[in-house]
C-alpha positions as CSV (number, residue, x, y, z in Angstrom):
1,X,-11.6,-13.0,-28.3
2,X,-9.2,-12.1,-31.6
3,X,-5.8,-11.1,-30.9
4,X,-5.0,-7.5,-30.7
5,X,-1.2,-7.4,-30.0
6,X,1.6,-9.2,-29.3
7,X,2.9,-7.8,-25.8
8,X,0.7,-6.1,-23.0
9,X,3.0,-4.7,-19.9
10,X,0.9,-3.7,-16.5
11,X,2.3,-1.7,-13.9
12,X,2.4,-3.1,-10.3
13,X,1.1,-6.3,-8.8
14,X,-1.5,-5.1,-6.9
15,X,-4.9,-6.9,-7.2
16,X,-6.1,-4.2,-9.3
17,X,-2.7,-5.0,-11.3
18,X,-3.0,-9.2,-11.0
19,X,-6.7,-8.1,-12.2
20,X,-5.8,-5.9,-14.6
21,X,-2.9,-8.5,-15.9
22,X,-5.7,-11.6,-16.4
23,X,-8.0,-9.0,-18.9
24,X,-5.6,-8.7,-21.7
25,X,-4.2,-12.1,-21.5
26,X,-6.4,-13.6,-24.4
27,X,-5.5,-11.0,-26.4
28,X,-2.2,-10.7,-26.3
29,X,0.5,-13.5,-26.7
30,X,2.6,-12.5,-23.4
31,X,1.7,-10.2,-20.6
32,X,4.2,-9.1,-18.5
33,X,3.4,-7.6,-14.9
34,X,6.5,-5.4,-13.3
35,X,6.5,-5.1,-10.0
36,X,9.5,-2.7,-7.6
37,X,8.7,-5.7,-4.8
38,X,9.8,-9.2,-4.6
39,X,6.8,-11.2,-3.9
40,X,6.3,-13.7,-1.3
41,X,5.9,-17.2,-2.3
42,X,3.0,-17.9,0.3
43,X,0.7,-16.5,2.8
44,X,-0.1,-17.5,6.3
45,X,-3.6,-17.6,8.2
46,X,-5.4,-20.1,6.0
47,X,-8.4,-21.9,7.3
48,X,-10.9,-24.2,5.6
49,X,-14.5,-23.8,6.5
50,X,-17.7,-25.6,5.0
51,X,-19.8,-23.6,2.3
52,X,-22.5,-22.1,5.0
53,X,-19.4,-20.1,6.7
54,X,-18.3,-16.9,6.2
55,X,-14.8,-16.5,4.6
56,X,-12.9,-13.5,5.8
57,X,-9.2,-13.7,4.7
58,X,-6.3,-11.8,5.7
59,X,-4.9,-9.8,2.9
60,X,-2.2,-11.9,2.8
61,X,-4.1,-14.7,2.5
62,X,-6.1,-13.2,-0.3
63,X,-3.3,-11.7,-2.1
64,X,-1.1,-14.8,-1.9
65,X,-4.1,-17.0,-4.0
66,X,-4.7,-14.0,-6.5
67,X,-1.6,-14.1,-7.3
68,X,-1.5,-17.9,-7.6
69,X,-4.3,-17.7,-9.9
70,X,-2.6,-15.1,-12.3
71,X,0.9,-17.3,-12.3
72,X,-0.9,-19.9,-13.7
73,X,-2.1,-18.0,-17.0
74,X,0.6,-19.4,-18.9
75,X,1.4,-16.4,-20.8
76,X,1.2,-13.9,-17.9
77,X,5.2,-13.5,-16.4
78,X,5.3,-11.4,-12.7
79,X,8.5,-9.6,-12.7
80,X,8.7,-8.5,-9.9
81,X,12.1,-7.1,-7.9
82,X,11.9,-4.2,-10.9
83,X,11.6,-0.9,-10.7
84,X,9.3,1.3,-13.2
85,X,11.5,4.0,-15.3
86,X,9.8,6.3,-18.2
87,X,7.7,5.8,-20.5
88,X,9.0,4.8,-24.1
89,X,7.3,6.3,-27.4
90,X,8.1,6.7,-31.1
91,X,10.3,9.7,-32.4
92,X,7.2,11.7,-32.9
93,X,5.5,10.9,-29.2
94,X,2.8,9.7,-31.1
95,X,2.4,6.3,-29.7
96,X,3.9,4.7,-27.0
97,X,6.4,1.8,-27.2
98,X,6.6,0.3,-23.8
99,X,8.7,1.4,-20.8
100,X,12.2,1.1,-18.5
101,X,12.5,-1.1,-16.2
102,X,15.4,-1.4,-13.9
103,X,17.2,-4.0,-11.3
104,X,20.4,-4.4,-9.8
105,X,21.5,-6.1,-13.1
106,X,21.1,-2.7,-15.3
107,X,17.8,-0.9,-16.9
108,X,16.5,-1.9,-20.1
109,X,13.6,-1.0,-22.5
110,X,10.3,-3.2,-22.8
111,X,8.5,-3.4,-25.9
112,X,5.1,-3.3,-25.4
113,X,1.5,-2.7,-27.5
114,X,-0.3,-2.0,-24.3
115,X,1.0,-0.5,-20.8
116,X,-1.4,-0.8,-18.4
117,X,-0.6,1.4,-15.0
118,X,-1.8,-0.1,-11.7
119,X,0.6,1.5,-9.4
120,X,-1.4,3.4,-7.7
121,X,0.1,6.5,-5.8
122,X,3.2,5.5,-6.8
123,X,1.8,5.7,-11.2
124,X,4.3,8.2,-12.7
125,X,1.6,8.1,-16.0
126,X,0.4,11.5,-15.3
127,X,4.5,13.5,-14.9
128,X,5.2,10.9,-17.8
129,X,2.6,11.8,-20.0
130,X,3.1,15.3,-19.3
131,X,7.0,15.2,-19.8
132,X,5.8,14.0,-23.4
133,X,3.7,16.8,-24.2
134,X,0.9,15.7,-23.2
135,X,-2.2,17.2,-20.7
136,X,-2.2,15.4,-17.6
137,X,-5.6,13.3,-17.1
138,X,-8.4,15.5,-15.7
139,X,-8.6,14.4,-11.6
140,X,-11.2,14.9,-9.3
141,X,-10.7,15.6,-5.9
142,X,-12.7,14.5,-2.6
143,X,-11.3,15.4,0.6
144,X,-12.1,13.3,3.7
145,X,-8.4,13.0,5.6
146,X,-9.1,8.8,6.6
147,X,-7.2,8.1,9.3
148,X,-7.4,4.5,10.7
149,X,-5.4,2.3,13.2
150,X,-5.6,-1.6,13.4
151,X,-4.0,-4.4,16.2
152,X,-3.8,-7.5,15.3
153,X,-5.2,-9.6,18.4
154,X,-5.9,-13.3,20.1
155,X,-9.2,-13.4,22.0
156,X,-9.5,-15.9,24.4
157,X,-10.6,-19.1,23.7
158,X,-14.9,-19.3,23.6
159,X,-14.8,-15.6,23.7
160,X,-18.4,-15.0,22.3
161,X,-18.4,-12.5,18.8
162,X,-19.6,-12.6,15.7
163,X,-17.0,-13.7,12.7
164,X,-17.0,-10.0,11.4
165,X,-18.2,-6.9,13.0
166,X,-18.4,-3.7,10.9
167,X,-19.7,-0.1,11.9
168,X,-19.3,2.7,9.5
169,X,-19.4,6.1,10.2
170,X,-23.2,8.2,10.5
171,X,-24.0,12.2,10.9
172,X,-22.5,13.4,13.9
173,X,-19.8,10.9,14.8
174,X,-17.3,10.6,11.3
175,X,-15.5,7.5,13.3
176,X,-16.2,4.0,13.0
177,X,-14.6,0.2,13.9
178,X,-14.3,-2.8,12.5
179,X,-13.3,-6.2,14.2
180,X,-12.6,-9.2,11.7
181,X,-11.7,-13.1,12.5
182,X,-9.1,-14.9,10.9
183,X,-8.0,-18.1,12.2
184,X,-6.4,-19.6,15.5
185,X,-8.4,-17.2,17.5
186,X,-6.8,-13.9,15.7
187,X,-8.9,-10.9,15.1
188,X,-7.8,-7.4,13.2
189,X,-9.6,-4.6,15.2
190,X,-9.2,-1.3,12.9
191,X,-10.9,1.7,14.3
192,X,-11.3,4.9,12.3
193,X,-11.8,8.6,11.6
194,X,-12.5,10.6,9.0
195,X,-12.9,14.9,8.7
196,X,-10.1,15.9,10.7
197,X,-10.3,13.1,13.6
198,X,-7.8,10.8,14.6
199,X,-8.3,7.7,16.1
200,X,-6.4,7.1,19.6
201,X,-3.0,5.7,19.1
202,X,-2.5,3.1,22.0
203,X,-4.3,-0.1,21.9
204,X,-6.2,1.1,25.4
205,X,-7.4,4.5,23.7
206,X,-8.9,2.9,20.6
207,X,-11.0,0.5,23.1
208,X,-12.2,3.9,25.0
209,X,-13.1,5.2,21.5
210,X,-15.5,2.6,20.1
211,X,-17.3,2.3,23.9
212,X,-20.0,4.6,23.3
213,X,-21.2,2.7,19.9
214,X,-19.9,-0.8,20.2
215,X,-21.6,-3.7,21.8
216,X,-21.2,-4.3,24.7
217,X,-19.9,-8.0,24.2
218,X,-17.3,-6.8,21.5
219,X,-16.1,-4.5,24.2
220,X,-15.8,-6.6,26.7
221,X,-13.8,-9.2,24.0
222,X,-11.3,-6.9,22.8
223,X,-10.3,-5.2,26.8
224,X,-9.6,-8.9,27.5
225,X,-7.8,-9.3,24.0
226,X,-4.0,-10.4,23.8
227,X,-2.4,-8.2,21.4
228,X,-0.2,-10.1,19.2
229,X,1.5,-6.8,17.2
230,X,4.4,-4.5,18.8
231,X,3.6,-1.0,20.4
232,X,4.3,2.1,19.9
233,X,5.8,1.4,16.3
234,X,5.9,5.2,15.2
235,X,7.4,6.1,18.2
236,X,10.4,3.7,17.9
237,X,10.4,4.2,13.8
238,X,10.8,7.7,14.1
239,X,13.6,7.6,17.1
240,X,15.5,4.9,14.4
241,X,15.3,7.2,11.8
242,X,16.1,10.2,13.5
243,X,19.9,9.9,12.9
244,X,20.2,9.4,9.6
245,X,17.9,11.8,8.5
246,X,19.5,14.1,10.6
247,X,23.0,13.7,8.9
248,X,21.6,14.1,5.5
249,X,19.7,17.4,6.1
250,X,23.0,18.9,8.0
251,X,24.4,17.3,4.7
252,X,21.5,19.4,2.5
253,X,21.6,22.7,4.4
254,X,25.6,23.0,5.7
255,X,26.8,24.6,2.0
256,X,23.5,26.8,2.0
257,X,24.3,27.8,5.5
258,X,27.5,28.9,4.5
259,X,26.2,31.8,2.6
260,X,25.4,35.1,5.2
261,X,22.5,35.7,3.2
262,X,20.8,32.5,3.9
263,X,18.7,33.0,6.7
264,X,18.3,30.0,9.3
265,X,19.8,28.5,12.5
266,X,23.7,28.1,12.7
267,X,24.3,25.1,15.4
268,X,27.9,25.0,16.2
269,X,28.5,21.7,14.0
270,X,27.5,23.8,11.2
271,X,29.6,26.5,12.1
272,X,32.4,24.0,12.4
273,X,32.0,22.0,9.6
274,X,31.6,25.5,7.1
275,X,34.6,26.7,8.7
């Protein structure tokens, strides 16, 4: 393939980004690959099987060697601890230039023939493109509010199962499970829900939710499972965070409070503090 530019810049190191990095790499003399993360160096759960097994890798595990493969292009660099800034163009906004990216060491300006935008949710393209003048790619919209939960767990040694079981969703139940084997007798058991269901939060409740489609077998496995994750991780996130969020919105809403027109609780720090 003939060489179209000099400098191609993609957006994020997800796969789709490590993916999206490898395409322009024989066309271009240097792609670069920004990333707001610092990426790890390795991956656990790795097990070797012979050519008849089934491989089901942890993302990690998959991640980690896709991103292996993609350091070794020799002309693809992953910079990753940078965040993404705007968009850069020509005076006229008539072709883009490349973009900011920023550090702790400062923000600066990357030249670039082609950006490429793998970020995800996260892409700013759209607001970018817009803040430029221009329309804001057509989307199209399909709601189906996903909801899923997943333990990681140990099953006891010569537990009987299948190295992957998978059961999707049908008419009439929207909720569905998946059980997946990794190595050292570790399984991922996800459950989930889709149309306005939830799946049970505790590790109990999402057992009790797959019973009336699961086998039997895979039942049995997983009420006998160790779980090898913490508990109740929202719980204790949002009982951490509650403090500081709490001082930043009495922060936000004590000089609004202030005002007699403002309408809204008064607690007696507030009071206090506007006094």
């Amino acid at each position: 393939m003939g060489k179209i530019g000099d400098h191609a810049i993609v957006l994020g190191a997800s796969v789709g980004g490590l993916l999206a990095a490898r395409a322009p790499a024989e066309s271009y003399d240097a792609v670069t690959v920004v990333e707001r993360d610092v990426l790890p160096s390795g991956a656990e759960n790795r097990r070797f099987r012979d050519r008849r097994a089934i491989y089901v890798p942890s993302r990690l595990l998959l991640e980690h060697h896709v991103r292996r493969r993609v350091r070794a292009i020799p002309n693809i660099t992953l910079l990753d601890g940078h965040n993404v800034g705007a968009l850069t163009t020509t005076p006229d906004r008539r072709r883009g230039t490349g973009v900011q990216v920023g550090s702790r060491d400062g923000v600066r300006i990357m030249t670039a023939d082609l950006v490429v935008d793998a970020m995800g949710r996260g892409a700013r393209t759209p607001a970018g493109l817009e803040k430029l003048g221009y329309r804001r790619p057509v989307e199209e919209h399909v709601v189906v509010h996903v909801v899923y939960r997943s333990r990681l767990l140990r099953l006891a040694p010569g537990t009987p199962m299948e190295k992957m079981v998978l059961i999707g969703v049908v008419s009439g139940r929207p909720a569905g499970m998946a059980v997946f084997g990794y190595k050292n007798d570790m399984w991922l058991f996800t459950v989930a829900a889709m149309a306005g269901r939830e799946p049970p939060p505790s590790l109990g409740g999402m057992i009790f939710a797959v019973e009336a489609y699961a086998p039997d077998h895979v039942v049995a496995a997983l009420r006998t499972a160790e779980p090898l994750d913490e508990d109740d991780l929202s719980r204790r996130f949002f009982r951490a965070a509650k403090k500081p969020i709490g001082v930043a919105w009495q922060l936000a809403i004590g000089s609004d409070l202030a005002l007699p027109e403002v309408e809204g609780p008064r607690s007696v720090q507030t009071r206090l503090g506007n006094a």
